[in-house]
ZAMIKE-110547 format. One record per residue (C-alpha): residue number from 1; x, y, z. Coordinates in steps of 0.25 Angstrom, whole numbers, plus 5000, padded with zeros to 4 digits. Layout:
@gunu=NUM px=X py=Y pz=Z
...
//
This chain:
@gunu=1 px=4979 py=4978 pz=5143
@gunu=2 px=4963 py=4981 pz=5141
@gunu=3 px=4967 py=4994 pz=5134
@gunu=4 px=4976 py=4986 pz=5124
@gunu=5 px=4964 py=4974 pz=5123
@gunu=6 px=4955 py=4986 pz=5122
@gunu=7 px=4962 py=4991 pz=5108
@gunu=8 px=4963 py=4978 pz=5103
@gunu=9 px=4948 py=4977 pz=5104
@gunu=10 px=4948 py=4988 pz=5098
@gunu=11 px=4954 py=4986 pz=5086
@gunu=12 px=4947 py=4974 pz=5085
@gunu=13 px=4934 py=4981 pz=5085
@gunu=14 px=4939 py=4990 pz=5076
@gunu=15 px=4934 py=5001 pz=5085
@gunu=16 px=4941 py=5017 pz=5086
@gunu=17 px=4933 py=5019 pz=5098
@gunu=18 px=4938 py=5007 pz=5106
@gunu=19 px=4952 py=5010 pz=5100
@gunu=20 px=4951 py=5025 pz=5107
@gunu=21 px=4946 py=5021 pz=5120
@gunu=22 px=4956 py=5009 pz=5121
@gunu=23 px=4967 py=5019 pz=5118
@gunu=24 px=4960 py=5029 pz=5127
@gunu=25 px=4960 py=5016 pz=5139
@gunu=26 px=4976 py=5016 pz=5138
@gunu=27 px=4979 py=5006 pz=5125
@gunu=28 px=4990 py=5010 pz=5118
@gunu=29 px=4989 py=5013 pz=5102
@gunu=30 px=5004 py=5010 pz=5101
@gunu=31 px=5009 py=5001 pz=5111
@gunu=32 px=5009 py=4985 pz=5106
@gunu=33 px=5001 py=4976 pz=5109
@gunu=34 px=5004 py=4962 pz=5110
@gunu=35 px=5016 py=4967 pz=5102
@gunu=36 px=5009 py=4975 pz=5090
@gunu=37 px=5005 py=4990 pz=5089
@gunu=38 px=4988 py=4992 pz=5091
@gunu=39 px=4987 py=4997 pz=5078
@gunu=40 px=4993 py=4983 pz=5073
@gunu=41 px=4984 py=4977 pz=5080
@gunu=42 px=4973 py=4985 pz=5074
@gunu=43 px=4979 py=4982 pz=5061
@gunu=44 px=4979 py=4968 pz=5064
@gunu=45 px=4965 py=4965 pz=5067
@gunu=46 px=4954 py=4958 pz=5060
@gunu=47 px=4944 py=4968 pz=5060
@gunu=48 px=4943 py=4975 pz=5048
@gunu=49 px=4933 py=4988 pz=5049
@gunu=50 px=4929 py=5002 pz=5044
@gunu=51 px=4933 py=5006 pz=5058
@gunu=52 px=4947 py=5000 pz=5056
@gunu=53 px=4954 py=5015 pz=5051
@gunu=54 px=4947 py=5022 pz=5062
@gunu=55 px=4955 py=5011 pz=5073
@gunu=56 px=4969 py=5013 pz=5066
@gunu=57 px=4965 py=5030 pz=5066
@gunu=58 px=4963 py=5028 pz=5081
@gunu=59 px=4976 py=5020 pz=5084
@gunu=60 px=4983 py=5030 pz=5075
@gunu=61 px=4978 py=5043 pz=5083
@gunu=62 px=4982 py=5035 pz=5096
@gunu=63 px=4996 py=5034 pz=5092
@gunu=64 px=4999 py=5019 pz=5084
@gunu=65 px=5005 py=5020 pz=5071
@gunu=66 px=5007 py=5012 pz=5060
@gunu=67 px=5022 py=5016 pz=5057
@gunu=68 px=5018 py=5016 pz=5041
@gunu=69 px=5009 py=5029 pz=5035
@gunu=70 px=5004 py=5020 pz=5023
@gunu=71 px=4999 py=5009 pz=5032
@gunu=72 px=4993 py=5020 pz=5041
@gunu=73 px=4986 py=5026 pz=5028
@gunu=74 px=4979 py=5013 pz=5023
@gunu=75 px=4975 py=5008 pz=5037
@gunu=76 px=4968 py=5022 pz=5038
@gunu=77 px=4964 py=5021 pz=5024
@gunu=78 px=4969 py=5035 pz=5021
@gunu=79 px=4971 py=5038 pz=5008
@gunu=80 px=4974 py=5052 pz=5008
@gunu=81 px=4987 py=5048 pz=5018
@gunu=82 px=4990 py=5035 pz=5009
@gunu=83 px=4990 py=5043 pz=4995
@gunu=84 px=5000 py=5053 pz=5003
@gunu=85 px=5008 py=5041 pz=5007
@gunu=86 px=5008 py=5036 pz=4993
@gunu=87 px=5012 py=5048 pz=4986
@gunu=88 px=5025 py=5050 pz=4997
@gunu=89 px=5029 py=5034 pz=4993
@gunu=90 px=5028 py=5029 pz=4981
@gunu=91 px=5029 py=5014 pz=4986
@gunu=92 px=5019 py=5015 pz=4997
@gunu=93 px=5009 py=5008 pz=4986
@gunu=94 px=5022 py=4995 pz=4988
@gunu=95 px=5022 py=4996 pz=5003
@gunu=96 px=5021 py=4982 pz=5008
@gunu=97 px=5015 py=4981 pz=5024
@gunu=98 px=5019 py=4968 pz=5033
@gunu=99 px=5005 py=4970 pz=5043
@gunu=100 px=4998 py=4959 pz=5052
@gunu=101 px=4984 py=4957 pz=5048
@gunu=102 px=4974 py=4946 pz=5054
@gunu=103 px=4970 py=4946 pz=5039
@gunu=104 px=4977 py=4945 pz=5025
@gunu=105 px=4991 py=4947 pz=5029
@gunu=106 px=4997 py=4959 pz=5027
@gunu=107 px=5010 py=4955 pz=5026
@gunu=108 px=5019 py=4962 pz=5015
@gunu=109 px=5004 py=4969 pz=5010
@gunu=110 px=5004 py=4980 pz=5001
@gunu=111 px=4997 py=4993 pz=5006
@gunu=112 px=4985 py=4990 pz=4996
@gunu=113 px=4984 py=4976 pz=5006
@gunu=114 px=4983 py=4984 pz=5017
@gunu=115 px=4970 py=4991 pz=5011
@gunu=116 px=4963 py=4979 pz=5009
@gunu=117 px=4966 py=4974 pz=5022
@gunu=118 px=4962 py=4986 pz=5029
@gunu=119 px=4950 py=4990 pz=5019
@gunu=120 px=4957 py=5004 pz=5015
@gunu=121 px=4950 py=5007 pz=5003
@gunu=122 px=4955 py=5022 pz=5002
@gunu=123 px=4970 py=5016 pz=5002
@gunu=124 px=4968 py=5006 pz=4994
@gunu=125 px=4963 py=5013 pz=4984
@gunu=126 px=4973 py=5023 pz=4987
@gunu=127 px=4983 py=5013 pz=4985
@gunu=128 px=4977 py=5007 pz=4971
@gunu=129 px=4977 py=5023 pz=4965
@gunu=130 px=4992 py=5024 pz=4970
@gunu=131 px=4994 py=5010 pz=4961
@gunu=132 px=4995 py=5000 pz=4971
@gunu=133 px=4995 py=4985 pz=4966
@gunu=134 px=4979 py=4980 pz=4970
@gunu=135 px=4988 py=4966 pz=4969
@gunu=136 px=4999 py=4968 pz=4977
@gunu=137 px=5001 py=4956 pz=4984
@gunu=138 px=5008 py=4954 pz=4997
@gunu=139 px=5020 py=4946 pz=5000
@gunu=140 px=5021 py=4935 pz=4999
@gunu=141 px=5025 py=4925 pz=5013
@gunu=142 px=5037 py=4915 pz=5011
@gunu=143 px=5025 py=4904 pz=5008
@gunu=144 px=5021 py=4911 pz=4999
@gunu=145 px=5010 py=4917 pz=5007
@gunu=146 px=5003 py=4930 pz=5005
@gunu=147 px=5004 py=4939 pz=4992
@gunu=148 px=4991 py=4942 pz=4992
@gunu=149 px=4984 py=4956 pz=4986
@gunu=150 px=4974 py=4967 pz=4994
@gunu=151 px=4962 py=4961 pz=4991
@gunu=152 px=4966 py=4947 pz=5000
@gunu=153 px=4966 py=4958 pz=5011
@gunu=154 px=4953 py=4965 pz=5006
@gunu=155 px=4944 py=4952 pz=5004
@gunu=156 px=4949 py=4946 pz=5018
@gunu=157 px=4943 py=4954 pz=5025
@gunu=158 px=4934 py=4953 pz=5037
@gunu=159 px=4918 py=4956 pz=5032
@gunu=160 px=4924 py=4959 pz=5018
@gunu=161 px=4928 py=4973 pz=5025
@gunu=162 px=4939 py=4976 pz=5015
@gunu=163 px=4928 py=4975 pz=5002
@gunu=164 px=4930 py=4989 pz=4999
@gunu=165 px=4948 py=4988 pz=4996
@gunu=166 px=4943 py=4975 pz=4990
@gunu=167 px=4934 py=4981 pz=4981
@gunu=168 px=4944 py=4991 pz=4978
@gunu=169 px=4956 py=4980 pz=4976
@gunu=170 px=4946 py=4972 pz=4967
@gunu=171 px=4942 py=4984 pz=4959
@gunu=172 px=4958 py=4988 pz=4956
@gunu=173 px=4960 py=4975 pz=4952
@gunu=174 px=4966 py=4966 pz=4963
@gunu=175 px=4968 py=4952 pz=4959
@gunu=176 px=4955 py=4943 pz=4965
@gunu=177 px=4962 py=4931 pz=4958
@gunu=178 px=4975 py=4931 pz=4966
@gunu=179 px=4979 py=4918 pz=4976
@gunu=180 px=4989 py=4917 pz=4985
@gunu=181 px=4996 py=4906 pz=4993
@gunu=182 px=4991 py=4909 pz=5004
@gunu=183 px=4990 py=4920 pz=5016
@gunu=184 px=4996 py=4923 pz=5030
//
């Protein structure tokens, strides 16, 4: 059980290294815990950081997967594999993702949403040139929750971390005026 609180640590830290050696101790990049994969509890987290991409890299190498290319791009905020994914599929830019997040929920979330939460500036951008909606809005709940755009996801972010997609949402014209119900 240390090995698997060792990688949850991990994550939290956001630290590769901690990551490698928990792996290297015996935790297991694939097998649940607590009934998710690691990687979706990496996901899941609140800590937002440049080291984040390095930490899903390293799960990746050691043998989790995500099960879905175009997520896999964006949280590694690879351009040059999302532009390839979005040239093979026209309606990767209409892709809707069902995610847990300790943030914004990322419940029927464009891939654009996804950029914001995750501060993938090349994506995003990569997204906005391909012609994605910069006020695509989630769906909605059966209250009537949610529908929100990618810059909810951007500007509730922990020590403004996602400034940068912000800046880039703001700049290709994301509605600032835009309220909602509420959120889950």
């Amino acid at each position: 059980m240390g090995n698997t609180e060792d990688l949850l640590e991990a994550f939290e830290l956001h630290s590769p290294e901690k990551i490698r050696a928990a792996i290297a101790a015996g935790a297991n990049a694939k097998a649940a815990i607590r009934g998710k994969r690691p990687i979706e509890w990496l996901m899941e987290m609140y800590p937002r950081s440049g080291r984040f991409v390095d930490c899903v890299r390293v799960m990746l190498e050691a043998g989790a997967a995500l099960d879905d290319p175009l997520l896999e791009a964006i949280l590694l905020d690879d351009d040059t594999r999302l532009g390839e994914l979005l040239q093979q599929e026209s309606q990767n830019c209409g892709t809707r993702f069902h995610l847990e997040c300790t943030y914004t929920s990322l419940d029927g979330v464009s891939p654009l949403h996804v950029c914001a939460e995750y501060n993938s500036v090349k994506c995003a951008r990569a997204l906005l040139e391909a012609g994605a909606d910069v006020n695509a809005r989630a769906e909605s709940g059966g209250e009537e929750l949610g529908g929100q755009t990618a810059v909810f996801h951007a500007v509730n972010s922990n020590g403004n971390y996602c400034r940068p997609v912000m800046e880039l949402l703001v700049d290709a014209g994301a509605d600032l005026g835009l309220q909602l119900k509420g959120l889950v």
